[in-house]
N, C-alpha and C positions, 0 to 999 in steps of 0.2 A: 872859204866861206862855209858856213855852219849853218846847219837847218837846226831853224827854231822851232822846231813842227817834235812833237813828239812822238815817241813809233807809237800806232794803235795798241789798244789792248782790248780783248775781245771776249764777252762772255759765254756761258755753253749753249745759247744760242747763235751766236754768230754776231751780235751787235758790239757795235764799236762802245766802248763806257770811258774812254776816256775823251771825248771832243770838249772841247771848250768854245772852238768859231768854228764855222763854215764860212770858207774861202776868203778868211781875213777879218769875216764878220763876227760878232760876238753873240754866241746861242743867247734865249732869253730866261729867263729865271723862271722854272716851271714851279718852285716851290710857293708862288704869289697867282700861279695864275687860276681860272676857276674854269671849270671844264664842265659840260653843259652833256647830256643827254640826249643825243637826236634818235626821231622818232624811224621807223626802220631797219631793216636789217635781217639777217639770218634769223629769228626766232621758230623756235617749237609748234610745228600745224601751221606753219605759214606758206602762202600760197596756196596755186588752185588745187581743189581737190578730187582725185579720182574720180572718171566716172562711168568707170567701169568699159571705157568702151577701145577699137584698134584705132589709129591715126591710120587714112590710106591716102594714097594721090592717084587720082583717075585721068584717064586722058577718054575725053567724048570728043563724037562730032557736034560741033556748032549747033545742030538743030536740036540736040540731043540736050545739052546744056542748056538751051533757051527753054526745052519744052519743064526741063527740071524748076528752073528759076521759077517761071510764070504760075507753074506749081504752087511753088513754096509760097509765094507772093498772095495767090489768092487763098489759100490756104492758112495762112500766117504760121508757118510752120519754117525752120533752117532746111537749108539744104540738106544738111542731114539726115533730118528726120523723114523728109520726102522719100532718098535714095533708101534708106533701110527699110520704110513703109511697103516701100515699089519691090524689093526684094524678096520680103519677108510674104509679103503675098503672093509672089510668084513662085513659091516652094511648094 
């Protein structure tokens, strides 16, 4: 018995360039097909932007977080801004 399958050949990327089917099936004709633009993706200044500040993870007691929240909450301020507030003036 003979394989009808022919050996791959592969360009200096590593893609196969000679398939005709996948798994019996017949690839589709991409010289007809229309290929479309979606919005997204890696581009230039995309995402969030610096701002200037550390990422840290704190471990508090319970009262201690509550008393921060209730802060922030009447305050209208993040937690953040509370915690470095409360620092910055305790220096």
């Amino acid at each position: 018995m003979k394989n009808s399958t022919p050996k791959p050949i592969f360009d200096k990327d590593g893609y196969q360039i000679n398939m005709t089917d996948l798994n019996g099936e017949p690839l589709p004709d991409l010289s007809t097909a229309k290929f479309y633009r979606f919005h997204g993706g890696a581009r230039i200044g995309a995402g969030r932007k610096p701002l200037g500040k550390t990422q840290m993870l704190l471990r508090l007691r319970p009262k201690s977080a509550a008393a921060i929240r209730a802060k922030a909450k009447r305050e209208h301020l993040t937690l953040s801004e509370v915690v470095d507030n409360l620092v910055l003036a305790s220096l």
